[in-house]
C-alpha positions as CSV (number, residue, x, y, z in Angstrom):
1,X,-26.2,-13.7,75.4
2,X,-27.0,-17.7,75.9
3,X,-22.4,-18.4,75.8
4,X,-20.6,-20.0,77.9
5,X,-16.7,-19.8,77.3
6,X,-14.2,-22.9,78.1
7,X,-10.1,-23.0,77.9
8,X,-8.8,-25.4,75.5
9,X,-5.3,-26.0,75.0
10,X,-4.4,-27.0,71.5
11,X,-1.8,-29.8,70.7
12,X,1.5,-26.9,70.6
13,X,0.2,-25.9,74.0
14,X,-1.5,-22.6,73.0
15,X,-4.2,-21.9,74.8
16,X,-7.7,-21.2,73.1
17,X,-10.8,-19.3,74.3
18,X,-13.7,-21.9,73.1
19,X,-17.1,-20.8,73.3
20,X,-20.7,-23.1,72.7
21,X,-24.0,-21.4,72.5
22,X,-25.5,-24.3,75.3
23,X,-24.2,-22.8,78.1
24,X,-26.3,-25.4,80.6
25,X,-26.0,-28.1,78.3
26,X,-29.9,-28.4,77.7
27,X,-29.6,-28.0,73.6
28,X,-31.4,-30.9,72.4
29,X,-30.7,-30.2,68.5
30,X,-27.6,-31.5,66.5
31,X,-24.4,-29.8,67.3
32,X,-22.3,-28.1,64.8
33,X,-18.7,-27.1,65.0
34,X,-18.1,-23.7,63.4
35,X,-15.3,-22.5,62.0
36,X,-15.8,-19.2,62.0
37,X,-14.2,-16.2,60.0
38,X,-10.5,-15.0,60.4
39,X,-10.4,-12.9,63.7
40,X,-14.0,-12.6,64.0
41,X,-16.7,-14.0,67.3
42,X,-20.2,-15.0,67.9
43,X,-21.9,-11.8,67.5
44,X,-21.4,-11.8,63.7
45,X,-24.3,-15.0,63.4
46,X,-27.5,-13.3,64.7
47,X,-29.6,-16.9,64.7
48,X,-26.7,-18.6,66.0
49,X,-26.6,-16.6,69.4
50,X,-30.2,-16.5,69.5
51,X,-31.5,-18.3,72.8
52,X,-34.2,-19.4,70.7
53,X,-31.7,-21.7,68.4
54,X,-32.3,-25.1,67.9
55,X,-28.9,-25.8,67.2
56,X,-25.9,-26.9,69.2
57,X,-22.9,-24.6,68.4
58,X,-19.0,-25.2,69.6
59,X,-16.5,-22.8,68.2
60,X,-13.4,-21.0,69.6
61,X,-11.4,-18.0,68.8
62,X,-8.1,-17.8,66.7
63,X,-4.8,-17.3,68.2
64,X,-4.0,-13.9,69.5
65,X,-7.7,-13.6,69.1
66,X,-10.7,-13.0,71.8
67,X,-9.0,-14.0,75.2
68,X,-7.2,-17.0,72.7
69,X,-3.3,-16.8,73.1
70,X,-0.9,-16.1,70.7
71,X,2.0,-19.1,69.9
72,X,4.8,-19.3,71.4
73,X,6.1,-19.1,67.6
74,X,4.3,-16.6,65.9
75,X,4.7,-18.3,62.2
76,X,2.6,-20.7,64.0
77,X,-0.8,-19.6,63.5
78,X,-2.1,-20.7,59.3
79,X,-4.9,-23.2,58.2
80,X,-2.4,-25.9,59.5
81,X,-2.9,-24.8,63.0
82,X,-6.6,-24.0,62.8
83,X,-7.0,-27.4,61.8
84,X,-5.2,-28.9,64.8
85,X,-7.1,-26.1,67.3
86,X,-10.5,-27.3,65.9
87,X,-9.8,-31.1,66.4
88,X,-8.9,-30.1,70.1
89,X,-11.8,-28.1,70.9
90,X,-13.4,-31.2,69.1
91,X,-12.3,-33.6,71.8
92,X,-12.6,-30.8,74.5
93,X,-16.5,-31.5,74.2
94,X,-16.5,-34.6,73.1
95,X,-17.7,-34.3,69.7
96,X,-16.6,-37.3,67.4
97,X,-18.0,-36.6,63.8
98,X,-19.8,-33.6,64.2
99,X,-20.9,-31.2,60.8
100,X,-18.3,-29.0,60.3
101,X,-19.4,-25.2,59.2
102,X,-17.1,-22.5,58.1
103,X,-17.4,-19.0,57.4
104,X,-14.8,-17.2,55.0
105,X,-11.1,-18.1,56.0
106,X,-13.0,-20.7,58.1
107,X,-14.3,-22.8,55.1
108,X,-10.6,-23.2,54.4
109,X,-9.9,-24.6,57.6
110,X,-13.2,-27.5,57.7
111,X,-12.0,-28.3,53.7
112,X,-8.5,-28.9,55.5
113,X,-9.6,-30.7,58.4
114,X,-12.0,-33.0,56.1
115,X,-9.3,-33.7,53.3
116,X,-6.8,-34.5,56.5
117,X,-9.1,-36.3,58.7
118,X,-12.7,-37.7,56.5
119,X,-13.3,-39.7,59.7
120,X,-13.9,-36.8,62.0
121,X,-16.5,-35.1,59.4
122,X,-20.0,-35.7,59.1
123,X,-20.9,-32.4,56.5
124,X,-19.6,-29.3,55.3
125,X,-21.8,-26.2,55.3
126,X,-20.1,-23.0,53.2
127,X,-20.7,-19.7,54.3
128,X,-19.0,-17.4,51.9
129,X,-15.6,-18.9,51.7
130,X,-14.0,-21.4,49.4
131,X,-11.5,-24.4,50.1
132,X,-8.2,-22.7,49.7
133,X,-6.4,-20.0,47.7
134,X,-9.2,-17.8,49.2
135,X,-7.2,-14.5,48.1
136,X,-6.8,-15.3,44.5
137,X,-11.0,-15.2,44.7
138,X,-11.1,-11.9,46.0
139,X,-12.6,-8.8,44.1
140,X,-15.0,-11.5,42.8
141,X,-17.3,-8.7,41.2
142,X,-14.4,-7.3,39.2
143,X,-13.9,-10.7,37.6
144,X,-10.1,-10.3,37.3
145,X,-7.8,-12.9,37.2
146,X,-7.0,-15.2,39.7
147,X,-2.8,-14.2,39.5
148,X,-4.2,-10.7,39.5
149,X,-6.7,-10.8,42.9
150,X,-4.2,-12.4,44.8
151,X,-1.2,-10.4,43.6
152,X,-3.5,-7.4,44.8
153,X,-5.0,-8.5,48.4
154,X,-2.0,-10.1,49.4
155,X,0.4,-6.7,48.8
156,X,-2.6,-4.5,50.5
157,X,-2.3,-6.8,53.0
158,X,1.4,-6.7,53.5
159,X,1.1,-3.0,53.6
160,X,-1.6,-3.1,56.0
161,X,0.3,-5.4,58.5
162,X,3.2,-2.7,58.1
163,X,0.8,0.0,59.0
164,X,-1.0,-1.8,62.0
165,X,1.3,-0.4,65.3
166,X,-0.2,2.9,63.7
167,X,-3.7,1.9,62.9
168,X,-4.5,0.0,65.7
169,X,-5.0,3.0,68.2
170,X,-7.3,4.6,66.1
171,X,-9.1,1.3,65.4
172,X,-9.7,0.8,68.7
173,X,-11.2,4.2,69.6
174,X,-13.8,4.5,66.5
175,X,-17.0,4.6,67.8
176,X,-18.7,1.5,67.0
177,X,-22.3,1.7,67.2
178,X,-25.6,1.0,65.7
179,X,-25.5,4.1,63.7
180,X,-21.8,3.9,62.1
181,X,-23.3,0.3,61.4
182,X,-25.8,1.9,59.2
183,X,-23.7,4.0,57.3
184,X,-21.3,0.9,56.6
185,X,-24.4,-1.0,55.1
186,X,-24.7,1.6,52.4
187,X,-21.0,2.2,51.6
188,X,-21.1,-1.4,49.2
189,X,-19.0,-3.6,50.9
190,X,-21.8,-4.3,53.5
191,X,-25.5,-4.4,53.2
192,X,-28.0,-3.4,55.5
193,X,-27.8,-6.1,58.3
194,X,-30.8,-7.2,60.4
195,X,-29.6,-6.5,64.2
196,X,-27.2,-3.2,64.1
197,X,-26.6,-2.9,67.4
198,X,-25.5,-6.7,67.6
199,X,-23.4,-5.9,64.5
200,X,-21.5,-3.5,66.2
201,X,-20.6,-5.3,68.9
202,X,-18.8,-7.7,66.5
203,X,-17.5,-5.3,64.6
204,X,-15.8,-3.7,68.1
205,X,-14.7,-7.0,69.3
206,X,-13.4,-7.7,66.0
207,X,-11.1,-4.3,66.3
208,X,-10.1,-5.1,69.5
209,X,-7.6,-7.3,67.6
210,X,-4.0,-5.4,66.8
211,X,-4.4,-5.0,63.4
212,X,-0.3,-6.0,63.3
213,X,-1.2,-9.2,64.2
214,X,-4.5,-9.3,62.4
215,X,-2.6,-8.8,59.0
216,X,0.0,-11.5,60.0
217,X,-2.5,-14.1,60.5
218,X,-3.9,-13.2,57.3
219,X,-0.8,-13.2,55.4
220,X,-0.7,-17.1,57.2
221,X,-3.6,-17.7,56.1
222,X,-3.3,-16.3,52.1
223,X,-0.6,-19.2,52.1
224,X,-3.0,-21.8,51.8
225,X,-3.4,-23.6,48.8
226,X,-7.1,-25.1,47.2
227,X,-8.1,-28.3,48.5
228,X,-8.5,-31.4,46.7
229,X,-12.4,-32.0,46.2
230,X,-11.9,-35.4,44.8
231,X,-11.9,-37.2,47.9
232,X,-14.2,-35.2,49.9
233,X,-17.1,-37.8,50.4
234,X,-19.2,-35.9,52.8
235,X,-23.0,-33.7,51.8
236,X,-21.8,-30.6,50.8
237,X,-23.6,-27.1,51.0
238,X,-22.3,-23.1,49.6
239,X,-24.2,-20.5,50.3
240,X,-22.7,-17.8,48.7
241,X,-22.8,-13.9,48.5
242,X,-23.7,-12.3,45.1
243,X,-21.7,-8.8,45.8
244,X,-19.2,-10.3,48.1
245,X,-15.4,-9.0,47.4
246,X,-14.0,-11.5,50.1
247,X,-14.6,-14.8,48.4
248,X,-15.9,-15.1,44.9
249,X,-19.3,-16.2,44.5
250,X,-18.0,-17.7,40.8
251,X,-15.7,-19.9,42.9
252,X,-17.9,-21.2,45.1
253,X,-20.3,-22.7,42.7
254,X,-17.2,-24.0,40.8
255,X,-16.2,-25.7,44.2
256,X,-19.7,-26.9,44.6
257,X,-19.8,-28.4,41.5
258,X,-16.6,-30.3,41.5
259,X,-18.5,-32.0,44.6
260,X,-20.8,-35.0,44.2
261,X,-24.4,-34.5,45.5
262,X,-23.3,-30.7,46.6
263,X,-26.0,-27.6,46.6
264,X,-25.0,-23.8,45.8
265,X,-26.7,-21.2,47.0
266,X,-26.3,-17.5,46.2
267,X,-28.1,-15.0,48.4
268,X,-28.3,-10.6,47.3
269,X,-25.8,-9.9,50.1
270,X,-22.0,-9.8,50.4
271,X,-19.2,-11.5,52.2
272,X,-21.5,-10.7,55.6
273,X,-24.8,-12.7,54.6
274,X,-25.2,-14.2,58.2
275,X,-26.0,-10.9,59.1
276,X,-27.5,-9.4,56.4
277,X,-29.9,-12.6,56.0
278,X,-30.0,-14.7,58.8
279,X,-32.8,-15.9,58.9
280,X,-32.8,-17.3,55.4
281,X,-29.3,-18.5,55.7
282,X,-30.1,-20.5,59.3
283,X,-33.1,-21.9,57.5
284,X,-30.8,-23.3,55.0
285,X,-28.3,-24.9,57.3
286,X,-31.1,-26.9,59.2
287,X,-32.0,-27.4,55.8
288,X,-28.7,-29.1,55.2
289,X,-28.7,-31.2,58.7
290,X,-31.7,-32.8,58.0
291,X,-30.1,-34.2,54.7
292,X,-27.2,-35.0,56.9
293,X,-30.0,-36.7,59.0
């Protein structure tokens, strides 16, 4: 894989595991910082990691994440923090107003880090996620109510950080593979992706995470409130999952249109789209930089 990984330490002192796709620092194309899903790494974006990608990507790992350390308070570790850990890995290569582009708990973080600092943000590219209150838009498909959703995800959550010292060792040992990928891509909650055996390599990274702490960042994370659109000033783009039980689809375009100028997009996948359609979903966010321009 074209990667090359860097240390970054973030303004508490914890120190981050960054990673770029421009490992030689030959990328020609516009650079993009991505702010990618809770927990998750760059095998999960198929075009992204492809050597063949005309775009620049910088991201990094969450804390207690994929080499990433965990802080030296453990509370620390919400959208809050994610902000200030993607401004750092900002300056750590020099990018001053790059497009910021999120993916699930990650679109909370670049609506956070736009409403907080607009001068740092040049676009905002939605991959199934919405600006805040991202549990309350779970179930999306079931269409219950907001109060309802998040009463829901957040106590199966709770339950499941409880149970991760137990879960965690079996986790660990399932046998990841291209196969078990197929059977997940007919079980609902993903669809058939286009690179199995590079899915399940994220999906093993991804449980290489204790699910205790997993759970705990999520729990951080399900604390964050919606975002303010009415000042975000910035082209806007969602592309957006029709089955996806992560982040409402319904919320998304509501988001989108609350935005002046912004696009909504809704693909036949589910909360994994840049897998399940990558190549339609890459075309779209070059798309989207060339109306940056």
């Amino acid at each position: 894989m074209p990667l090359a990984h860097h240390q970054v330490l973030s303004d508490d002192g914890t120190r981050l595991r960054a990673w770029t796709n421009d490992p030689d620092g030959t990328k020609t194309g516009p650079t993009v910082l991505l702010c990618n899903g809770l927990g998750t790494n760059p095998y999960a974006w198929p075009a992204l990691v492809d050597p063949d990608c005309e775009i620049r990507v910088v991201s990094w790992y969450h804390r207690g994440v994929g080499g990433s350390a965990r802080p030296a308070d453990p509370d620390r570790c919400g959208i809050e923090e994610f902000v200030e850990d993607g401004l750092s890995v900002m300056d750590h290569f020099g990018l001053d107003r790059p497009v910021l582009m999120g993916w699930s708990m990650g679109v909370n973080t670049m609506f956070e880090l736009a409403f907080r600092h607009p001068e740092r943000v040049a676009g905002l590219f939605a991959v199934a996620g919405v600006p805040g209150d991202t549990f309350a838009t779970m179930l999306g498909p079931l269409r219950l109510p907001h109060p309802v959703a998040r009463t829901l995800t957040v106590n199966a959550t709770r339950v499941l950080k409880l149970a991760g010292p137990v879960l965690s060792p079996v986790a660990s040992r399932l046998p990841i593979g291209p196969n078990a990928v197929r059977l997940i891509s007919h079980s609902g909650f993903m669809l058939p992706v286009s690179d199995p055996a590079l899915a399940s390599l994220a999906i093993r990274e991804l449980l290489s995470t204790p699910l205790g702490w997993y759970f705990h960042l999520a729990l951080r994370t399900s604390e964050h409130a919606r975002v303010s659109l009415r000042n975000i000033r910035v082209p806007a783009a969602f592309v957006a999952g029709r089955w996806d039980v992560l982040a409402g689809s319904r919320d998304m375009a509501s988001a989108a249109a609350r935005i002046p100028g912004a696009t909504f997009t809704e693909l036949d996948g589910t909360h994994f789209i840049a897998m399940e359609h990558p190549e339609e979903v890459h075309r779209l966010l070059l798309d989207f930089l060339d109306r940056v321009g």
